[in-house]
KEFI-541982 format. One record per residue (C-alpha): x, y, z. Coordinates in steps of 0.05 Angstrom, whole numbers, padded with zeros to 5 digits, always signed. Last residue first. Example, Ala and Ser with C-alpha at 12.3 -4.5 7.8 and 13.67 -1.06 7.14 Angstrom:
2
+00273-00021+00143;+00246-00090+00156;
***
This chain:
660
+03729+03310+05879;+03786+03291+05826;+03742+03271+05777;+03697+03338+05775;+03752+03388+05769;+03777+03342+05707;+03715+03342+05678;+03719+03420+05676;+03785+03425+05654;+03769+03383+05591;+03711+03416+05578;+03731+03484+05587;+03795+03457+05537;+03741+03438+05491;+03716+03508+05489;+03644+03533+05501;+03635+03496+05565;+03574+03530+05604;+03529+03467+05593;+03589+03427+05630;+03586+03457+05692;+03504+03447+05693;+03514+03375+05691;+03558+03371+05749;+03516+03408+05792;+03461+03371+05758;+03491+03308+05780;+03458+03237+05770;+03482+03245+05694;+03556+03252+05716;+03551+03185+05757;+03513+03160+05692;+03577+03180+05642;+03640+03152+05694;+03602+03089+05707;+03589+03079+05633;+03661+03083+05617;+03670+03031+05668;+03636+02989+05645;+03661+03001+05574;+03727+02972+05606;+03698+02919+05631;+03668+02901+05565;+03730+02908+05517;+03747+02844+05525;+03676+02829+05498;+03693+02860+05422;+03638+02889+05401;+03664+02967+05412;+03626+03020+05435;+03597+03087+05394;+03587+03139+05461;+03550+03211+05451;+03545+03249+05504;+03487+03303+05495;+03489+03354+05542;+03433+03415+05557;+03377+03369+05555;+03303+03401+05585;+03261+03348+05601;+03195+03321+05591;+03210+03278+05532;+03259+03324+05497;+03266+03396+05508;+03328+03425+05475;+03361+03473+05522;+03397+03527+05490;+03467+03524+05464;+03467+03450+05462;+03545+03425+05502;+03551+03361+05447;+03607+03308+05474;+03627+03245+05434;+03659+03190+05457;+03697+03141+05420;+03716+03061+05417;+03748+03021+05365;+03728+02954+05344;+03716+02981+05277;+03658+03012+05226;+03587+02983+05263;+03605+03012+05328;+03557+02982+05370;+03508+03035+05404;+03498+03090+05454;+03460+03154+05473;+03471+03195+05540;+03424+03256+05539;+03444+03294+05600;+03397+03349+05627;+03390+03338+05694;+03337+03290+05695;+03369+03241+05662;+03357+03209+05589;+03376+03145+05562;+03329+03141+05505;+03292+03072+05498;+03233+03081+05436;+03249+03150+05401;+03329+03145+05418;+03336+03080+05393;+03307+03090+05323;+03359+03149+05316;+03423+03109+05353;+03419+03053+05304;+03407+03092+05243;+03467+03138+05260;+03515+03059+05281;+03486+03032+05214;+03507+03093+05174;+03584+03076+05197;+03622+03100+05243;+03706+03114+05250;+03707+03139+05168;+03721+03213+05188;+03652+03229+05149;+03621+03180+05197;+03648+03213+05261;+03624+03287+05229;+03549+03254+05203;+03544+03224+05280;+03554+03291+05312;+03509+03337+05265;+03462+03285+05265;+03449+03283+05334;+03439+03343+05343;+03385+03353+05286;+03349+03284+05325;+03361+03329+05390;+03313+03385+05357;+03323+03463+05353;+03397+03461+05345;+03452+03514+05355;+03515+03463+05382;+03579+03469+05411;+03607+03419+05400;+03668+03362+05422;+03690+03310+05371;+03745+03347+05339;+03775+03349+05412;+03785+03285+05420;+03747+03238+05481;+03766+03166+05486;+03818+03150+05533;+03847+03213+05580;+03775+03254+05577;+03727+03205+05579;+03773+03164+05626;+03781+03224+05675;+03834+03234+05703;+03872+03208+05759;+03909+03162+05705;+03939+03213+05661;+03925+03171+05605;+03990+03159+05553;+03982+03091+05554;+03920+03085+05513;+03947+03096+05439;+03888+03067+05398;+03887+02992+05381;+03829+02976+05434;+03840+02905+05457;+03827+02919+05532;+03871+02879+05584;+03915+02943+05599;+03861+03003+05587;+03814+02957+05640;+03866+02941+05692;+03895+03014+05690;+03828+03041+05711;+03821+02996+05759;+03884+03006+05786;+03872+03088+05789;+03799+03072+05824;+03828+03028+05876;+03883+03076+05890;+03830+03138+05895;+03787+03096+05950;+03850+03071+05980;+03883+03148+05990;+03949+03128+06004;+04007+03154+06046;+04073+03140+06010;+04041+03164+05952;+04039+03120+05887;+04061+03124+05821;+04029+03066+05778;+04066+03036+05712;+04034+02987+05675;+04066+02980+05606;+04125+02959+05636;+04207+02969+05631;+04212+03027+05690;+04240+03097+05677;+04231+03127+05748;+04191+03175+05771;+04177+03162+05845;+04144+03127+05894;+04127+03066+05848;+04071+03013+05838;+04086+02954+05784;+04025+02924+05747;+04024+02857+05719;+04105+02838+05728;+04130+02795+05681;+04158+02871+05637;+04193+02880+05700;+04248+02847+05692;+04301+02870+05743;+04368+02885+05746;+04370+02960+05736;+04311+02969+05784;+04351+02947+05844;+04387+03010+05873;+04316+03044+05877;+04297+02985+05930;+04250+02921+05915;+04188+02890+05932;+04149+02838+05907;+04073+02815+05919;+04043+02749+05901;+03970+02758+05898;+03923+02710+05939;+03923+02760+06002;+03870+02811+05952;+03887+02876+05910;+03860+02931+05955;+03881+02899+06024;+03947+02892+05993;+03962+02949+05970;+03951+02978+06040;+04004+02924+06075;+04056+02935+06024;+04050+03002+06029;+04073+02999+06106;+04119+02959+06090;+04152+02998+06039;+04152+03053+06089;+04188+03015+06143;+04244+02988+06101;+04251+03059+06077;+04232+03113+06029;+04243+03100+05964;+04203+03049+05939;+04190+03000+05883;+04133+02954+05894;+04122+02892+05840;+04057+02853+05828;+04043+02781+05803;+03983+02753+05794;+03936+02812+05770;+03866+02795+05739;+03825+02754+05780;+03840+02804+05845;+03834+02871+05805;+03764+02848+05772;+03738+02831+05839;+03663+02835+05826;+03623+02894+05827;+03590+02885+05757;+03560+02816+05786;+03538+02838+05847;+03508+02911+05828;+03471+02867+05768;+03442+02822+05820;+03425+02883+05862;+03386+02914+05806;+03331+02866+05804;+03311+02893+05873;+03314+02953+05851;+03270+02936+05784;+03217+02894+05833;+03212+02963+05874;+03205+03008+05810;+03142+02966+05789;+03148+02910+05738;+03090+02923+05685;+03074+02844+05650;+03058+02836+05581;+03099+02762+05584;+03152+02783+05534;+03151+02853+05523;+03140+02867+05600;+03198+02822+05622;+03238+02859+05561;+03232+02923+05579;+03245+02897+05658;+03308+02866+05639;+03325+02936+05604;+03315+02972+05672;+03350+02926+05709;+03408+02940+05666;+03394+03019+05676;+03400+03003+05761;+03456+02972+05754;+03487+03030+05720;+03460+03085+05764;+03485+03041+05828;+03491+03099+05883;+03431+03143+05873;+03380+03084+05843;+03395+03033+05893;+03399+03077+05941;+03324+03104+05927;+03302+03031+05920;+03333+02989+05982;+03271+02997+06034;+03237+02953+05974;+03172+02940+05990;+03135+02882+05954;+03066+02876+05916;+03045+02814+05894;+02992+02827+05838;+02993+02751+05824;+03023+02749+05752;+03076+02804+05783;+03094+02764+05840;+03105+02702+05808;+03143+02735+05751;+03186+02753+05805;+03191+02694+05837;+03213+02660+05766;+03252+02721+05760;+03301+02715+05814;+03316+02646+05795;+03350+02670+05732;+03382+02723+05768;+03427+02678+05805;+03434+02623+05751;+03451+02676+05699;+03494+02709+05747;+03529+02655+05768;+03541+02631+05692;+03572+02701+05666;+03581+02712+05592;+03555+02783+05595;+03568+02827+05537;+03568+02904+05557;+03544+02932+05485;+03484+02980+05528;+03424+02973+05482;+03447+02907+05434;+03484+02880+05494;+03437+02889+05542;+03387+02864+05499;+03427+02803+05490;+03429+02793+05556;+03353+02800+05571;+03332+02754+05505;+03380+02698+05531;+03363+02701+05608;+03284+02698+05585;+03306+02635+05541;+03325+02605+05602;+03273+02626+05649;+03223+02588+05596;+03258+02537+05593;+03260+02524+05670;+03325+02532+05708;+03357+02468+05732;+03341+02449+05808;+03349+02499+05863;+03387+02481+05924;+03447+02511+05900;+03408+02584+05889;+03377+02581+05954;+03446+02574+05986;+03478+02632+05938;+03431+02675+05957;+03351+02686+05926;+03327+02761+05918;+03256+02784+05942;+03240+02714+05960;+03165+02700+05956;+03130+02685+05904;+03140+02609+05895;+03131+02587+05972;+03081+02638+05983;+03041+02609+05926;+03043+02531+05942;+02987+02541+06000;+02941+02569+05945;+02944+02500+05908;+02930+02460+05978;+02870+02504+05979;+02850+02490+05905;+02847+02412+05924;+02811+02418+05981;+02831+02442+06052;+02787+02405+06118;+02787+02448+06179;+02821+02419+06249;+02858+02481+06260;+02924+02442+06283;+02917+02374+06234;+02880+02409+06174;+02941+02462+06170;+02997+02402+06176;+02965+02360+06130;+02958+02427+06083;+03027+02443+06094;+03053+02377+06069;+03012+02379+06002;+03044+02453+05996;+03107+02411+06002;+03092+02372+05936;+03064+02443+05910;+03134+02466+05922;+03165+02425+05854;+03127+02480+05816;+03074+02451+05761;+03022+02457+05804;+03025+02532+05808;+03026+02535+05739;+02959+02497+05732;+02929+02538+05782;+02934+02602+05747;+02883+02574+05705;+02827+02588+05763;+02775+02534+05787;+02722+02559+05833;+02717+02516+05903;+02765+02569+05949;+02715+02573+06010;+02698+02634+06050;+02653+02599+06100;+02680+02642+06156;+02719+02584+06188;+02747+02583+06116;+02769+02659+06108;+02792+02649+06183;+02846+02593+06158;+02866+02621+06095;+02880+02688+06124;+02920+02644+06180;+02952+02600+06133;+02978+02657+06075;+03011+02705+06139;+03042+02641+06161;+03078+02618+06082;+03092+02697+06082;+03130+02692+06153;+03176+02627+06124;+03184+02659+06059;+03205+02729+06085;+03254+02695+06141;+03287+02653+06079;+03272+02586+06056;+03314+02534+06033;+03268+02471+06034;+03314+02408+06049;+03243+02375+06065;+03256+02359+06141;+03283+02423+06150;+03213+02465+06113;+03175+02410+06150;+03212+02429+06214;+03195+02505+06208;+03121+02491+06194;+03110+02451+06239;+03148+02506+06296;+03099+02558+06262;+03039+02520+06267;+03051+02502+06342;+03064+02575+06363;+02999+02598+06324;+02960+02544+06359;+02985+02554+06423;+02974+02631+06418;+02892+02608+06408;+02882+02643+06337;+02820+02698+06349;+02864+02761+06341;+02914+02724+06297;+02866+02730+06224;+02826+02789+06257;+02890+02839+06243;+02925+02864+06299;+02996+02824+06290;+02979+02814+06216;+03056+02821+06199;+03042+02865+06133;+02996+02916+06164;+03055+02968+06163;+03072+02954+06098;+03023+02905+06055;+02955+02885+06090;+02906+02917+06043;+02943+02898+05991;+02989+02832+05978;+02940+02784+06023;+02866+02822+06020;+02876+02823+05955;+02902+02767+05931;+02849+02726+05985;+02788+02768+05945;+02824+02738+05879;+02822+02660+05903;+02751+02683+05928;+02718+02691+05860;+02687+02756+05838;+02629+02809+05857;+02633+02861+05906;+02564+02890+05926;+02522+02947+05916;+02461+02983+05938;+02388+02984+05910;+02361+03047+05892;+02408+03041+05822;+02452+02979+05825;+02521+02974+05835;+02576+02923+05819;+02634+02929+05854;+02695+02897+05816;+02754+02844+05822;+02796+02819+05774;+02851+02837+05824;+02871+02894+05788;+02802+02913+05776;+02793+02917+05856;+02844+02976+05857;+02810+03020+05804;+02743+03006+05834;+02770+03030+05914;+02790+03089+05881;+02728+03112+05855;+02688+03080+05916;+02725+03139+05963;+02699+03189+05913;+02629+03166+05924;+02645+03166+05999;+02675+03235+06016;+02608+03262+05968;+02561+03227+06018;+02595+03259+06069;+02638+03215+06137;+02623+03179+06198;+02644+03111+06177;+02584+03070+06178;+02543+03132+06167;+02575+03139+06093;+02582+03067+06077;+02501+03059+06099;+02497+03125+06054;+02526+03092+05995;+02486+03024+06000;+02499+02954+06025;+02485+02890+05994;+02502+02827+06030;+02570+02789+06036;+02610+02835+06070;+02682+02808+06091;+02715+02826+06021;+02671+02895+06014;+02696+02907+06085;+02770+02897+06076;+02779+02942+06016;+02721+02993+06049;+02778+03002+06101;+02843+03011+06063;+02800+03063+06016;+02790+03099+06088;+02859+03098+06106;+02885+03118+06046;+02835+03178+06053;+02858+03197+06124;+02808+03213+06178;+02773+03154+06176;+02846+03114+06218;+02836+03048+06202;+02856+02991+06257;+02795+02960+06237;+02784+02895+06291;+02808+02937+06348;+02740+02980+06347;+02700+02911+06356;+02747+02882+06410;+02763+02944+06458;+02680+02953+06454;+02666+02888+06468;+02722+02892+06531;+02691+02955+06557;+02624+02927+06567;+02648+02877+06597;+02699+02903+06643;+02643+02956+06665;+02685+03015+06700;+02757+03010+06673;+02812+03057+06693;+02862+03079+06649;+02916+03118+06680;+02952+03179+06652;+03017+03200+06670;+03064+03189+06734;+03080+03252+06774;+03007+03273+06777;+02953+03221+06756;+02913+03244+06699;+02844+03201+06691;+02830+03163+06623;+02760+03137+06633;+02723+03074+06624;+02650+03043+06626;+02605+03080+06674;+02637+03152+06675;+02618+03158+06597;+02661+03126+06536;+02642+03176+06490;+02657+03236+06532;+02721+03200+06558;+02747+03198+06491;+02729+03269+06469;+02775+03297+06542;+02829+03249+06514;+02820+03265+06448;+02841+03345+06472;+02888+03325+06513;+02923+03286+06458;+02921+03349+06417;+02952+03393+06467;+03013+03347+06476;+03022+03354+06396;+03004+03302+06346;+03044+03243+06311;+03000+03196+06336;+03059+03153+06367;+03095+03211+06379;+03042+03256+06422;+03022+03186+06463;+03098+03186+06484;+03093+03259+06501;+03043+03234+06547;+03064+03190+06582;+03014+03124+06594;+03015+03100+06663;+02994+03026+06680;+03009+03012+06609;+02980+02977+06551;+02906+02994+06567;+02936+03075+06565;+02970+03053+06499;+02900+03019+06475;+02855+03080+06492;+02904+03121+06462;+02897+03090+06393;+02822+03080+06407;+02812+03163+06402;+02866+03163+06345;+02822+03111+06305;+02743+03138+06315;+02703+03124+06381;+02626+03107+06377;+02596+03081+06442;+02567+03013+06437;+02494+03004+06424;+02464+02940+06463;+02399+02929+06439;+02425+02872+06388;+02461+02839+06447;+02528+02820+06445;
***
């Protein structure tokens, strides 16, 4: 293009209908409304601003009745710079994230100095718009060891090395919606052959190589080529040594990374150095969001340092949350999690997690075990993992806590009913898509109880009441609820196979387990406090002077609650700890009188849990916990039990709430 020739200016939604009308022989224009997320009359009104700028002699938009809005072109040259240069920052000025987006990419492209009112004109906006702009844009470049350096009358510049300019430009400016490059200057200038030949390379080395690779690997591995690529061809070298390198050599993947770059040089006919072949190994390390059982068997022995990280997470787990986990799969599973994780997090990798607000409304106790595994990621390495590395985290704990217990505990079950051939068929059929096909299942009529043994029998269901020789005893309606059935074995599983010495049997097993288990009267308040520490007291010094707790399990739950308080936003207070005294287990339930506030939020209910240490006790305290945190996520719930002055309100109350 010629210096002399000045291209019309057109900002982002003016060039976002210029491209659907180029897109389309007729554009509609309630489509155009949605994609901008404007009304009719505001596309009319770019439109009209559009064709200003352009001028008759190089485009307009013209309306064509019954069919929508044509684009005809006037000067195909002219018009095809200025479709280039605008569609090479696909920023929208208007918008502040935008904006920040946009100076991001430039200061990494822009190699000269450049001053605030250059910036200003550039993008059409104040003086003041732009120094705030900068602001933000600082506070993102330190992240990446990045940083504009200014000087007075002079201009400013970015200064730091381009492994960290790549970072940037990789796991920021291009996350989200920008994530698959599609209009970014990396694929606008690759030849479609190229692109199509790289990828099937790249696919076959990853086959040839045994390489287990998800979809995200496989399009990050691209994404990391192409930037790579037209950083290169732009004389944007890697040739500074960085000690993240070492690690990154130390990976089994940097022997395909060696592959890639043969592959790379091969197709784009460049030339990748030592520290370019070190870059390629990155998206290969970082990548997986969370590894399946495949990836996971592919995967050579954990590293020592993942091992002891598995160690320190699940014995925090158990010293916050007493739920001891034993479990190899999971250790293997999450294990290899974290070394992409701590990938990500050493190389400001930032990932999306579409998963995080379920995550956090429908697996509350996952979710808190992630939690502690990122207290102790950050005490170990010094490391922040962000809310969408914790969710994604959580799923290996949602996994592993949601396993089968029903199917690899019971072997043999018995069904007594009274009803019918067909009936008892029927149930047959629904118990058994709760309990698995593996289990052997017997059935027998009321005129056959008297002669059989049913103490061999795991858990026996029954349509009426009947005196039956077992300790696990389920009635059962002839039409079942399986949600509510599931829940009552459970339940029945984890009393039954739990060593606590206290009379279980006696639960009314659609209660509550707080209430039917482990919750006694003499440990429910009503308290007048002015601080949760004098709250606390008042409940522990009662349990201690009963002899069940000791003045470990007080000093235990004191220091804990000033450093890693379980606390939701609807007022519960849920502390926790070993108890120090006996295997037994209790619950403890303060309703406060008036709020306390406490870290930013107003508690109205303390429950108060002292676990046992024995680990056959862990499902069961699983469960426990499930029961406490889905209260916790409800301030309906939440609220019902502030107004309980009596422990039969409380009792009443939770029982209202189980049943819904």
């Amino acid at each position: 293009m010629s210096n002399s020739l000045k291209l019309p200016s057109i900002d982002y939604k003016e060039f976002k209908i210029l491209t659907l009308c180029k897109n389309k022989e007729f554009a509609n224009i309630n489509y155009m409304a949605e994609e901008l997320k404007v009304t009719t009359r505001s596309v009319r009104t770019y439109i009209k601003q559009l064709n200003d700028n352009l001028g008759e002699d190089i485009a307009q938009i013209i309306y064509v009745k019954g069919h929508g809005y044509k684009l005809e072109i006037r000067d195909n040259e002219i018009f095809d710079l200025l479709f280039e240069e605008n569609r090479k920052i696909p920023f929208d000025f208007n918008v502040k994230d935008e904006r920040i987006l946009y100076l991001l990419d430039f200061f990494t492209e822009f190699d000269e100095v450049i001053t605030i009112d250059q910036l200003a004109d550039k993008i059409s906006v104040g003086r003041t718009t732009i120094v705030n702009d900068i602001k933000s844009v600082r506070e993102i470049l330190n992240e990446y060891n990045l940083d504009l350096i200014k000087k007075q009358n002079f201009g400013m510049w970015l200064k730091g090395n381009e492994f960290d300019k790549r970072l940037l430009l990789l796991n920021y400016i291009y996350k989200d919606s920008k994530n698959d490059l599609t209009n970014s200057k990396y694929v606008i200038d690759v030849e479609e052959n190229l692109l199509n030949k790289l990828k099937s390379s790249i696919l076959k080395l990853f086959k040839e190589d045994s390489f287990y690779a998800t979809d995200q690997i496989f399009e990050e591995t691209i994404k990391y080529i192409l930037v790579q690529v037209g950083r290169i061809k732009n004389g944007n070298e890697i040739f500074e040594y960085d000690k993240r390198f070492d690690l990154l050599g130390s990976y089994d993947e940097y022997n395909i990374s060696k592959e890639i770059k043969i592959i790379v040089e091969d197709i784009f006919d460049i030339t990748l150095n030592e520290y370019e072949t070190l870059y390629l190994t990155l998206p290969l390390v970082s990548g997986n969001a969370a590894p399946i059982s495949k990836f996971v068997s592919n995967k050579p022995k954990l590293r020592d340092n993942i091992e002891d990280l598995m160690e320190l997470i699940f014995k925090e787990i158990y010293v916050r949350m007493g739920i001891i986990i034993e479990d190899q799969s999971l250790k293997d599973s999450l294990g290899y999690h974290l070394e992409f994780t701590l990938n990500r997090l050493l190389f400001k990798i930032k990932l999306k997690n579409l998963l995080l607000d379920e995550m956090k409304e429908n697996y509350v106790l996952p979710y808190n075990l992630a939690k502690i595994t990122a207290d102790v990621i950050e005490d170990v390495y010094n490391l922040t993992v962000p809310e969408d590395e914790i969710g994604y985290i959580a799923i290996h704990f949602g996994s592993y806590l949601e396993k089968n217990m029903i199917s690899n505990t019971l072997r043999n079950v018995a069904i007594v009913c009274s009803t019918g051939l067909g009936a008892t068929n029927l149930i047959t059929i629904r118990i058994r898509k709760i309990i698995g096909q593996h289990i052997k299942i017997d059935t027998f009529s009321m005129f056959e109880i008297d002669e059989v043994d049913f103490s061999k029998y795991d858990l026996v269901f029954t349509t009426s009441d009947v005196n039956i020789n077992s300790n696990a005893v389920l009635k059962i309606d002839a039409i079942l609820d399986e949600n509510k059935l599931r829940n009552k074995i459970e339940k029945i599983m984890y009393l039954n196979n739990s060593k606590l010495s206290k009379n279980l049997k006696n639960i009314k097993l659609s209660d509550n387990l707080l209430i039917g288990a482990f919750l006694q009267e003499k440990y429910f308040y009503v308290l007048n406090k002015k601080t949760i520490s004098a709250a606390l007291k008042t409940m522990i010094d009662s349990m201690i002077e009963d002899g069940i707790v000791g003045e470990k399990f007080k000093k235990d739950i004191l220091e804990r609650e000033k450093t890693h308080p379980t606390i939701f936003n609807s007022g519960l207070l849920l502390p926790h700890s070993v108890n120090d005294k006996s295997d037994e287990m209790y619950v403890s339930i303060g309703v406060l009188n008036k709020p306390i506030e406490y870290l930013g939020v107003q508690i109205k209910v303390i429950m108060l849990i002292a676990f046992s240490s024995d680990d056959s006790n862990t499902d069961l305290l699983v469960k426990i916990y499930e029961e406490a945190l889905s209260l916790g996520q409800n301030d309906k719930y939440i609220n019902q039990l502030a107004k309980c002055k009596t422990f039969s309100d409380l009792t009443s109350t939770l029982l209202k709430i189980s049943i819904k």
